[in-house]
TISE-118720 format. One record per atom (N, C-alpha, C, O, CB): residue in one letter; x, y, z. Coordinates in steps of 0.05 Angstrom, whole numbers, plus 5000, padded with zeros to 4 digits. Glycine has a CB too. Layout:
BEGIN
aXYZ...
This chain:
BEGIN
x602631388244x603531118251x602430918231x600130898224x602631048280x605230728220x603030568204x602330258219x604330168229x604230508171x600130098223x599529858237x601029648212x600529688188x595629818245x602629438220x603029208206x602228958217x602528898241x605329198200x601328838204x601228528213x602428418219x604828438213x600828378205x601128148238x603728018253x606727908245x606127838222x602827808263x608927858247x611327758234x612428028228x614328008212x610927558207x612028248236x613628508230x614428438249x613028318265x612928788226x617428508254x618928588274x618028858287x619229048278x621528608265x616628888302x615729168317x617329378323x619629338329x614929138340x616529548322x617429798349x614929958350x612729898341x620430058343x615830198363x613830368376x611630468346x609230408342x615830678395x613030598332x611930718316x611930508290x612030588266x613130998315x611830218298x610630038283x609329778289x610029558280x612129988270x607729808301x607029568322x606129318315x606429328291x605029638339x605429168318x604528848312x602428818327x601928928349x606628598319x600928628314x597928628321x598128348340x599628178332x595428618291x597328318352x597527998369x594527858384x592828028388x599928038400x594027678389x591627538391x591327638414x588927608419x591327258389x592927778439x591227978459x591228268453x591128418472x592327968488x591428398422x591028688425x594328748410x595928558407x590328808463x594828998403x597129058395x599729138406x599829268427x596729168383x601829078395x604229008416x606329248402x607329268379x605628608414x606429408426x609029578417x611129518433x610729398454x608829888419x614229598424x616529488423x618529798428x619229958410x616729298392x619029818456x621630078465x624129938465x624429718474x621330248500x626330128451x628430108447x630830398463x632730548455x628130058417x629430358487x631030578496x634030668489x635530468488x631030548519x635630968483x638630948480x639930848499x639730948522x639931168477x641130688495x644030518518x642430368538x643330318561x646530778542x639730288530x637830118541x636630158569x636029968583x639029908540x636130468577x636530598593x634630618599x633130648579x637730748592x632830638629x630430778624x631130818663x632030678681x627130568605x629731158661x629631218690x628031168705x626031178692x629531408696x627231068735x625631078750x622931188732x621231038723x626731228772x622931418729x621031578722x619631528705x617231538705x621631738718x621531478684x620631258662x619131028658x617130978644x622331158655x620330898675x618830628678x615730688691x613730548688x620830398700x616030888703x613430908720x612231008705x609930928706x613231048744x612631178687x610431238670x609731038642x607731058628x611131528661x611530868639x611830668621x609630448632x608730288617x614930568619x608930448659x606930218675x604530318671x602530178666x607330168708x604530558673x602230688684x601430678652x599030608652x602431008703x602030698632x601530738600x599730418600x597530388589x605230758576x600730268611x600829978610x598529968611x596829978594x602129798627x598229968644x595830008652x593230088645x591429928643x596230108663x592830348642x591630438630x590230428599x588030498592x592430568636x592030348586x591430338552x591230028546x589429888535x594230488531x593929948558x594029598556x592829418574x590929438590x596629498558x594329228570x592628968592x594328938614x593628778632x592328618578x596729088618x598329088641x600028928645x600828848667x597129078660x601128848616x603828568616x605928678596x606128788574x602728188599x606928628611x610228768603x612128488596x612128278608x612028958638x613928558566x615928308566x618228478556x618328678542x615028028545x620728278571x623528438558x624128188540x623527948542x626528538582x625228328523x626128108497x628428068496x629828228508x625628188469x629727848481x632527778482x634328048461x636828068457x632827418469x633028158455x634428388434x634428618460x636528748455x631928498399x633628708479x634728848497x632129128504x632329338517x637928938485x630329018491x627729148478x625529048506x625528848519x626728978439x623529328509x621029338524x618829248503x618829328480x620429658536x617129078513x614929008497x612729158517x612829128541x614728658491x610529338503x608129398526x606029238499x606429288475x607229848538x603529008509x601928818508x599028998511x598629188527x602828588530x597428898494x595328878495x593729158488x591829218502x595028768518x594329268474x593729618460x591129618446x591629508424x596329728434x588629678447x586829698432x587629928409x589030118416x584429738449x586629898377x588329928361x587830288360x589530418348x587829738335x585430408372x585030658381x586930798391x587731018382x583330668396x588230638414x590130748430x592830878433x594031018449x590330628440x593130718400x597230738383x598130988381x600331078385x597930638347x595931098373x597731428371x598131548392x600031698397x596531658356x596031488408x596431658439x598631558454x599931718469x593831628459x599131358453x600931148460x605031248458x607131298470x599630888434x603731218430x606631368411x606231628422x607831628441x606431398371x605331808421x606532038432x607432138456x609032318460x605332168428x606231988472x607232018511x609531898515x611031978532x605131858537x610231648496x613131508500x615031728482x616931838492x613231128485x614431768462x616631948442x617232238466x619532308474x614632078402x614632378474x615132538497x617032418519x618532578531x612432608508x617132258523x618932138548x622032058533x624131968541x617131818563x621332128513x624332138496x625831828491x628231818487x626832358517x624431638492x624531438488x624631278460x625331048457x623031418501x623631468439x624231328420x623931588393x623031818393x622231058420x625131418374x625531708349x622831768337x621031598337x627831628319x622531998328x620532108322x619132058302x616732098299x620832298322x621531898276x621531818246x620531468246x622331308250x625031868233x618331398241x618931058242x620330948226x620530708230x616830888239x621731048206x623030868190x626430878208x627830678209x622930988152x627031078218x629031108239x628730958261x630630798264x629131358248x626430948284x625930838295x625930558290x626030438311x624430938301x625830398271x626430118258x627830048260x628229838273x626430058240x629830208244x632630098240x634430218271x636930178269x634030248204x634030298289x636030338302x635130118330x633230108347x636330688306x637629938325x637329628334x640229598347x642229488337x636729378306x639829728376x643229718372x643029588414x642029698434x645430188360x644129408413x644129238450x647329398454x648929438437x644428708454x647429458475x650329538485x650529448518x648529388532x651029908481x653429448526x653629248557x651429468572x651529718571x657829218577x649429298588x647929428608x649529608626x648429828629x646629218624x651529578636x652929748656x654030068641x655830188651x655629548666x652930138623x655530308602x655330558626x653130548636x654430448556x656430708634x657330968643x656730878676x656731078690x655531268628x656130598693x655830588711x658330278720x658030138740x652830608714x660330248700x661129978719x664830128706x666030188685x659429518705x665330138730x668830268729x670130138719x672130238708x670530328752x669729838718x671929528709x672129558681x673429398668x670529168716x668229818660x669829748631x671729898624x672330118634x668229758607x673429728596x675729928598x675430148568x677230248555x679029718599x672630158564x670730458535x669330568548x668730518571x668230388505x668630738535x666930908547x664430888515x664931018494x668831278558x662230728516x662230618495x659930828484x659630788459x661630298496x658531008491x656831238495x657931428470x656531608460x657131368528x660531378462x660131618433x659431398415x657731428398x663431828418x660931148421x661030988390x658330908391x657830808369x663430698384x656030908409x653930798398x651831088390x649731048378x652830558420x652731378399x650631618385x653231598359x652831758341x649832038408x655131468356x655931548314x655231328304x656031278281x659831588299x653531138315x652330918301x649331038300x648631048277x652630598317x647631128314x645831318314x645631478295x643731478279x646031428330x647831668297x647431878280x646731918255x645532088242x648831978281x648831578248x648631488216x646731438218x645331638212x650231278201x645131218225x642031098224x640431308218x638431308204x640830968252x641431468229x638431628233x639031878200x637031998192x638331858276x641731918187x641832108168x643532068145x643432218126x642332328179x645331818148x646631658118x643031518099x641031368102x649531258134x644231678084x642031598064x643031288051x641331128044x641731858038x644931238050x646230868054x645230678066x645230438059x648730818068x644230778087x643530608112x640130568109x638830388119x644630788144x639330738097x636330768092x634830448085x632630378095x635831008064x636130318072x635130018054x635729798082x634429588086x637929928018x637329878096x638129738124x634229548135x632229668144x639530108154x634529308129x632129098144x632129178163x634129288172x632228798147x628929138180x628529288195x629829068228x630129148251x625229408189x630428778217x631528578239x635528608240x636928468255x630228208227x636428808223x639628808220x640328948247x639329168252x640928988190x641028888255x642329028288x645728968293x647428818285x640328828320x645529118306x649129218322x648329118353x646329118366x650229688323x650929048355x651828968388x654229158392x655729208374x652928598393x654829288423x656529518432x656829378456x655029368474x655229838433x659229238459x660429038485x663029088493x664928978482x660528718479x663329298515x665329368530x666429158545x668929178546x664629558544x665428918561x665728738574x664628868606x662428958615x668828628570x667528828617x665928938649x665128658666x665628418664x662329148643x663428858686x661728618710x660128388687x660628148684x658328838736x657928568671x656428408655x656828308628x654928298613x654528508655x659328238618x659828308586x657428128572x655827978583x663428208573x657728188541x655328128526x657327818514x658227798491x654028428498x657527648533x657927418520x655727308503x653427358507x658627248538x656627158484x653927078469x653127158457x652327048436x652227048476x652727368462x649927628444x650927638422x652927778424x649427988453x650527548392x651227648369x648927718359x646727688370x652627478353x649427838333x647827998316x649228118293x651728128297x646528198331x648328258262x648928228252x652228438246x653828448227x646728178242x652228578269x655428708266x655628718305x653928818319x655529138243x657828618313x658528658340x661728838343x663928788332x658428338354x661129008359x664129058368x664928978393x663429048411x664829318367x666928858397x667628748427x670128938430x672428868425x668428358431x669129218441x671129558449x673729318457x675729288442x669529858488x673229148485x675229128502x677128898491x679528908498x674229088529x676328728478x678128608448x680028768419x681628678403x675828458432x678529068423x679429128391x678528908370x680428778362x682829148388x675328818358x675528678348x672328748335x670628838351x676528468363x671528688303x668928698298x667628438294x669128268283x668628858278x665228358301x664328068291x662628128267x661728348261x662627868314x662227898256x661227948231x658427648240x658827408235x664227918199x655927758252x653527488238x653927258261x652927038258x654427328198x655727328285x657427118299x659226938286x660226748296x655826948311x659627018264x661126688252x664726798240x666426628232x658626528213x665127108242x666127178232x668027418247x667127628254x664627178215x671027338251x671927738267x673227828249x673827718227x674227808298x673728018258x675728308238x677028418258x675628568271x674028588221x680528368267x681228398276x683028718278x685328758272x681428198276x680928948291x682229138281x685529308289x687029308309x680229278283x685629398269x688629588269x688529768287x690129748305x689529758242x686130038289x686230228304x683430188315x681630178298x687030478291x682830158342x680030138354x677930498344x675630548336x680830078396x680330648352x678930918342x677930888317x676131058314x680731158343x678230748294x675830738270x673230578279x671730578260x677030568241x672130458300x671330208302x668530288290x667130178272x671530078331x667930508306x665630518293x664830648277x662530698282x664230528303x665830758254x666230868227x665930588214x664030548199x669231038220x668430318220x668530168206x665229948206x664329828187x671330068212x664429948227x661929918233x660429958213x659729778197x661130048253x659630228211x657730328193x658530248161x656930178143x657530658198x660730268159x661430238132x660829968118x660429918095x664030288131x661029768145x660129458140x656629448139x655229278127x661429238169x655929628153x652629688150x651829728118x650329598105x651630008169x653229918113x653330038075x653029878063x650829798054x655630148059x655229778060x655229458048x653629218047x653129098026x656829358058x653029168063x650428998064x647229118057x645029008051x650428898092x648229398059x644629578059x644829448017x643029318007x644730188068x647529538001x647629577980x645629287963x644329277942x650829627976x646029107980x644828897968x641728837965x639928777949x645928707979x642028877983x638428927984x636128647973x633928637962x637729237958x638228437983x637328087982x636528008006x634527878011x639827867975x637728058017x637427918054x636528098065x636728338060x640327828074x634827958089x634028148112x636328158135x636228338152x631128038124x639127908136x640527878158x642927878145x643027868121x639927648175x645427898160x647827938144x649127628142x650927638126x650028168158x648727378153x649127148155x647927038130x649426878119x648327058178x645227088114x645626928094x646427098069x645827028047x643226768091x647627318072x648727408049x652127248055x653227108038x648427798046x653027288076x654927078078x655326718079x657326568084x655527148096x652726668074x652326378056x653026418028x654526238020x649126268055x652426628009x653226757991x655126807975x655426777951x653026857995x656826947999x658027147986x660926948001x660626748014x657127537994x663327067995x665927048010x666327208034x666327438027x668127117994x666727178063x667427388081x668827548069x668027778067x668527318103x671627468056x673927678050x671627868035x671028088043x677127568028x670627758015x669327897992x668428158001x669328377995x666927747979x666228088017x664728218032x665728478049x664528698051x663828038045x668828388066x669728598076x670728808051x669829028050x671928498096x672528718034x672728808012x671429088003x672229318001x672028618000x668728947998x666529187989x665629328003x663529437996x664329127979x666829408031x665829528050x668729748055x669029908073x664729298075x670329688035x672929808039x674829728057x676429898065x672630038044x674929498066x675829548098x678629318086x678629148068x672829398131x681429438108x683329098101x684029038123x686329128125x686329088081x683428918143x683228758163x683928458158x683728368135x681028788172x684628308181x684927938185x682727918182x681328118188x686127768213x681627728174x678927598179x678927318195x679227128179x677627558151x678627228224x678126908221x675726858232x674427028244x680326708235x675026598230x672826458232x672826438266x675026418277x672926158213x670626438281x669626448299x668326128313x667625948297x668026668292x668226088334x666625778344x664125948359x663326158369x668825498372x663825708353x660325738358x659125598385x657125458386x658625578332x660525658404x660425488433x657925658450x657725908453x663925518453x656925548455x654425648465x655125798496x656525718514x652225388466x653626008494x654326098529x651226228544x649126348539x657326438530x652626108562x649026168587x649226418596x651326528601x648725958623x646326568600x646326728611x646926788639x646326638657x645026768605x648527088646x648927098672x645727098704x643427198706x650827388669x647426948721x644926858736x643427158753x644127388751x646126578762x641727078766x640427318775x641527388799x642027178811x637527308777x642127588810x643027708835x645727918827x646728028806x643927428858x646327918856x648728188848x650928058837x651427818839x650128388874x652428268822x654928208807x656628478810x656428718806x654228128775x657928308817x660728518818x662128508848x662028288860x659728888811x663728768864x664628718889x662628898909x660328848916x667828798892x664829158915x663229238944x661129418926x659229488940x665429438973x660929528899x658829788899x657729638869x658629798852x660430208899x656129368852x656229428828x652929338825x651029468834x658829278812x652829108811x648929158791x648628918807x650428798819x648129108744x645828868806x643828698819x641728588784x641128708764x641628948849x641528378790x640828288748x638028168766x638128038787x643727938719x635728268751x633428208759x632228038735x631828128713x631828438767x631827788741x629527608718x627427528726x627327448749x630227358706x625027518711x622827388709x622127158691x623027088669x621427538706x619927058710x620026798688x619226928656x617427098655x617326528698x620626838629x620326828606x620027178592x619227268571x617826628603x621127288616x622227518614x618927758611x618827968598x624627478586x616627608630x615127708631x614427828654x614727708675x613927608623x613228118653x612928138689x610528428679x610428548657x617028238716x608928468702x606628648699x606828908696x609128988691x605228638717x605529028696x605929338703x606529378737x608329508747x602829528693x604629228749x605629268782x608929218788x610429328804x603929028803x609129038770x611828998769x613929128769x615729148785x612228908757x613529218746x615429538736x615529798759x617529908768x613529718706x613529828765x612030048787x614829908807x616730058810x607629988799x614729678818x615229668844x619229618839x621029658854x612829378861x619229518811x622629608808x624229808804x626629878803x623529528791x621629898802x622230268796x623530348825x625830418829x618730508790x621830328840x621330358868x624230278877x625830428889x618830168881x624630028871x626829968889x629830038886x631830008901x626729728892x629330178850x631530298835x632030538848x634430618849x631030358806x630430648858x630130908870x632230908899x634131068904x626630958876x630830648919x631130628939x633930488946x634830538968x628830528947x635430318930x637230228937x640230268912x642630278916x636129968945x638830278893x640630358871x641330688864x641030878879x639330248848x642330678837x642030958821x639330998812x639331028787x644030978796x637131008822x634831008800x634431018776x632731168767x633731138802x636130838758x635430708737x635430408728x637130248735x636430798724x633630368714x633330088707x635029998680x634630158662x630330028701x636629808674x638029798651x636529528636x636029328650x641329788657x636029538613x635429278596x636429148576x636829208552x633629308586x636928908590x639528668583x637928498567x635528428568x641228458612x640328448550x639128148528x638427968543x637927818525x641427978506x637927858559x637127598575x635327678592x635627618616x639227458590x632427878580x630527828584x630427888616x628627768629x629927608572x632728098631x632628218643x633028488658x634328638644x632528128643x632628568678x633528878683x634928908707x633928858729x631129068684x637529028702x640328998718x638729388728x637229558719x644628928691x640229338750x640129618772x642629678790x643129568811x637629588795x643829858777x646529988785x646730038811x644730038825x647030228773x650230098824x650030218841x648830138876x647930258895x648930378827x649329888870x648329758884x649929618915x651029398916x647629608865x649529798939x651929708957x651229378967x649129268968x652229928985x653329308973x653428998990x652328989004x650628808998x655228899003x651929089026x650129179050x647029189044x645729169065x651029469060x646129209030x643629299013x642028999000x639728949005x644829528985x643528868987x644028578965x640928468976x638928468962x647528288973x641028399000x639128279021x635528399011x633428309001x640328419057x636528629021x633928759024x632828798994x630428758990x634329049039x634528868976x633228898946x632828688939x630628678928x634629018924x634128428939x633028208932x630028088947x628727908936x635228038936x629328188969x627728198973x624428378963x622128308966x628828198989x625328588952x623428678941x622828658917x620728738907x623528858945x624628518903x624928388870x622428158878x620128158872x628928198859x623628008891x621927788895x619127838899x617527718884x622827658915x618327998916x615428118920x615028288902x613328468907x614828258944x616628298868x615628428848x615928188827x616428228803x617128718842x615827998835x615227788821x617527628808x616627418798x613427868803x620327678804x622727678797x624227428813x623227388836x623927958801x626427268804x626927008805x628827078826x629227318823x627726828779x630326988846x632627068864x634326928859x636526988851x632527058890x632826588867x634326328873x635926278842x634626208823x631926058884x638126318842x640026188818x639825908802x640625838780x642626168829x638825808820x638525388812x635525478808x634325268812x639225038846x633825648803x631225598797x630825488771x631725588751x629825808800x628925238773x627625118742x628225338722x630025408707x623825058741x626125428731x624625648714x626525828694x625625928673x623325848735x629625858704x631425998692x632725828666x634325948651x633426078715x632025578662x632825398646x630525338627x631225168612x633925168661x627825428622x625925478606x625325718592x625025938603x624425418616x625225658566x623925898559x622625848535x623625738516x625726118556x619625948538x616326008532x616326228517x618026398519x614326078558x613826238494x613826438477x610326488499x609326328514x614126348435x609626698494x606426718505x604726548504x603226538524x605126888495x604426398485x603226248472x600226238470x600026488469x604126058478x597726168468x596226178461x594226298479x594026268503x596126008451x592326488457x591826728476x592827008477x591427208481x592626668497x594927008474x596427258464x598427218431x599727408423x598627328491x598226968417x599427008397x597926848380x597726608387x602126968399x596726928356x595226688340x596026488323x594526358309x593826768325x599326468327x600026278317x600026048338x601025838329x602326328306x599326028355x599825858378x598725768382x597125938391x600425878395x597225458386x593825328396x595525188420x595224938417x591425058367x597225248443x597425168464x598425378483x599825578479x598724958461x597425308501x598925488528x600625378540x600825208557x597325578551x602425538525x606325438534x606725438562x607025218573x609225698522x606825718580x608525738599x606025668625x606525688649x610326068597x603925598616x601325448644x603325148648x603925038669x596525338626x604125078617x605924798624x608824778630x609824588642x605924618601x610325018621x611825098622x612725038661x614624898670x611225348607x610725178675x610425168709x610524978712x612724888719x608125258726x608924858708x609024498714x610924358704x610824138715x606824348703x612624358689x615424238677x616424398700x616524228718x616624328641x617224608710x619924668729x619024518748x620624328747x620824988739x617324458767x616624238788x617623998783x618223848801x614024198792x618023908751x619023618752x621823598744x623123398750x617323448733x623023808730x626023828727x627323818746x626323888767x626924008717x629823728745x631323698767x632924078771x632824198750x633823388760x633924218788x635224478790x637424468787x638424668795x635124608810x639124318778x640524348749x640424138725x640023898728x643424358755x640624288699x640424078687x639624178653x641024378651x638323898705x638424158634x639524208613x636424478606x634624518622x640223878591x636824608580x635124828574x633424668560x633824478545x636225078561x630824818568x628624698563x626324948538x624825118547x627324618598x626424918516x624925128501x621025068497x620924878481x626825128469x619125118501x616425098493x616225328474x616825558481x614225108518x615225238448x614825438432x611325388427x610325168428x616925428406x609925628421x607025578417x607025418383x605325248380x605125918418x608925498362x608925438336x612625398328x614525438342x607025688320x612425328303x615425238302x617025468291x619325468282x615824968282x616025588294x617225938282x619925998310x622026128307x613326298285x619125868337x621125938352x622226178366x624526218374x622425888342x619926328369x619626608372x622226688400x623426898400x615826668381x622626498417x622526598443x625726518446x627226648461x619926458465x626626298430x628726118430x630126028417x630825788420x628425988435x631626278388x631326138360x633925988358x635326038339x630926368333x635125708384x636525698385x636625358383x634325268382x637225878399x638125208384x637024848388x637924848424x640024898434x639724508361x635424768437x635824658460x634824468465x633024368451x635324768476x636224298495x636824048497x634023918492x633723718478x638223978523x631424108508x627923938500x626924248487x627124478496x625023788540x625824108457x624524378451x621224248444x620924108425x626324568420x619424298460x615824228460x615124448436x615924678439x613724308497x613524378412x612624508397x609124568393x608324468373x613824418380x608324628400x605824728393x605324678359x606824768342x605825038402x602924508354x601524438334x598224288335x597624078347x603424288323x596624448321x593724408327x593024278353x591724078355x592424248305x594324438379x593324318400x593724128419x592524058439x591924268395x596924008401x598223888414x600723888415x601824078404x597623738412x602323708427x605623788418x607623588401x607423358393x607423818447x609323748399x611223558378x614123578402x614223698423x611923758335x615623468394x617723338413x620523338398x621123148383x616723028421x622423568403x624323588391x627223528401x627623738414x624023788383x629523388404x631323448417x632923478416x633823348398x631623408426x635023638432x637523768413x638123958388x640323998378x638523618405x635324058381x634424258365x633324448363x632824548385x633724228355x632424588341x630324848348x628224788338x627624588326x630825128339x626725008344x623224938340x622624798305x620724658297x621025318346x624524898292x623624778264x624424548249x623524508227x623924938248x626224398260x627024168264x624723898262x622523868273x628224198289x625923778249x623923488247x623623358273x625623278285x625323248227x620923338286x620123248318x621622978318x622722908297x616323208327x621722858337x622722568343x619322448357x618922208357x626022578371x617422608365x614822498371x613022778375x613222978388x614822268399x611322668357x607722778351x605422778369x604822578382x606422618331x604222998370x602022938370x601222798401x599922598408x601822788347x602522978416x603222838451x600923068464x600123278454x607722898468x600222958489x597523148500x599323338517x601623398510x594622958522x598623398532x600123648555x601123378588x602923378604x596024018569x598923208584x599623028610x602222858593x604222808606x596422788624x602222748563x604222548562x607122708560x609222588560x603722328536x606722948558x608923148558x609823158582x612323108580x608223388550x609123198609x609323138636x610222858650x612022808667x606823178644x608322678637x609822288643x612522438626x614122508643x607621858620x613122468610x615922468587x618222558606x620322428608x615822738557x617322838623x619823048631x619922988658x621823078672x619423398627x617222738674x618022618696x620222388702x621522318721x616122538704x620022308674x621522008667x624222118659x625921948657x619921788640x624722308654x627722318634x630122378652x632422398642x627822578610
């Protein structure tokens, strides 16, 4: 295993070091993880770590707090649980979110489970793909109960469109869906060849889209895409009489007891598995009407949000200080106290510990920045944006979001 320093993009068998201990990063296939899994994924927690669990907007398990002794032992009980590839330079590059529901929601109209093991397969044995940054990722969006509105990244296929995105800014409207994901990979090639960028968006500052498709072999329409922002879906069940139940926590953090007890309820009211969604939460199949009640009840006594109009679902906190050393404030202690004064509906609210934007790399309506200890004041932007006010304490941040 090799240890990198912080600003690596993690995974298992490359972890990041963080101001509570070292942080590994699961990328389960089709974002999947069983009952069983998870329970032994807590108990890992537990035991080795500090017992805090985060899901990330990339569709990814974070386990927190690893003394640096612990990584290999670590890495091998998860790779045993078949959870992640054996190779880290494989394990890196294979970055791929697909709709949470895949082989459990009847409404999609793919079966998206080959096209994402022949996106695999390449990853893991096109020697093309090898130069592939370790942040370049694929999106696999059947639609369905949960489709992956929103979610871009640097190649998307939307199966139930016939259509490829290119970086969000960009489609390829295809001829035969059966190439899709051949043509996929081939657009992977292409961008590996350059070996300038870590993302495929600023080689398309660059380059020409056509160009670009071009060198990837491909002759497709190309048009330009809008950029309309879309919210994530709210927490509770979705679908009719038999479909998923979407579990969130605040800032997409929740414990090992946590896990333990969703496990539990995956078991008890669902298919016993947990699925992991870009929005920083975990959908559970299979889920009858009759039931809705009672599992939402045990979510809740596992720490997980119910109420739909909650604050809390309209903020989002990086760890902030304490667990990340870029950060000299504690985001989400204020974070709590901002949802008490927001109104339950009303605009997104981002706290970042530093302007790097870890949690939110997006412009929202209040973005609070963390700097030597105090905050900066952004709005309508993202964390790296020129503040509109400096140098504010944690109480004038509070008078600010009482008054607005």
């Amino acid at each position: 295993m090799s240890s990198l320093v912080k600003g690596w993009c993690p995974s298992l068998l490359r972890p990041m070091q963080a101001a509570d201990g070292w942080l590994l990063r699961l990328k389960p296939h089709l974002g999947l993880l069983t009952a069983e899994q998870a329970d032994e994924i807590a108990a890992l927690s537990e035991t080795l770590g500090n017992g805090q669990l985060e899901l990330t907007q990339r569709a990814g398990l974070q386990i927190r707090g690893l003394p640096e002794e612990t990584l290999d032992a670590a890495a091998k009980s998860l790779i045993a649980l078949g959870l992640a590839h054996p190779d880290p330079a494989v394990e890196a590059r294979r970055n791929i979110i697909v709709s949470p529901l895949a082989g459990a929601d009847e409404t999609l109209k793919s079966n998206i489970e080959p096209i994402v093991k022949h996106i695999e397969r390449n990853l893991e044995s096109d020697p093309n793909l090898q130069e592939l940054p370790d942040k370049f990722g694929f999106v696999v969006d059947s639609g369905g109960v949960l489709p992956l509105h929103g979610i871009s990244a640097d190649i998307v296929l939307r199966c139930s469109l016939g259509r490829i995105e290119l970086a969000g800014r960009y489609a390829l409207q295809l001829k035969r869906q059966s190439d899709q994901a051949q043509i996929a990979i081939e657009l992977a090639k292409a961008f590996a060849k350059s070996r300038r960028h870590r993302r495929l968006a600023a080689l398309l500052m660059e380059m020409p889209v056509t160009a670009f498709v071009e060198s990837a072999g491909i002759d497709c329409a190309v048009q330009e895409l809008s950029d309309a922002p879309v919210e994530p879906p709210a927490p509770g069940f979705h679908g009719e009489s038999k479909s998923a139940f979407l579990a969130v926590w605040p800032f997409g953090a929740l414990t090992a007891g946590n896990l333990h007890a969703t496990a539990k309820a995956a078991r008890r009211y669902g298919d016993g598995k947990l699925r992991i969604t870009p929005w920083r939460a975990l959908a559970i199949a299979g889920i009858s009407s009759e039931d809705v009640e009672a599992l939402a009840g045990s979510l809740a006594d596992a720490g997980a949000l119910t109420d739909r109009n909650n604050p809390l679902l309209r903020i989002e906190a990086c760890p902030g200080h304490g667990a990340c050393a870029e950060a000299s404030v504690n985001t989400r202690a204020l974070a709590y106290r901002l949802a008490e004064l927001i109104s339950r509906e009303g605009k997104r609210l981002h706290l970042s510990g530093c302007s790097k934007g870890c949690a939110y790399p997006r412009p929202a309506s209040l973005t609070l920045v963390g700097n030597k200890g105090a905050w900066a004041v952004v709005r309508d932007g993202r964390a790296d944006a020129l503040p509109q006010q400096e140098r504010l304490s944690e109480q004038e941040v509070l008078d600010l979001a009482r008054h607005a």
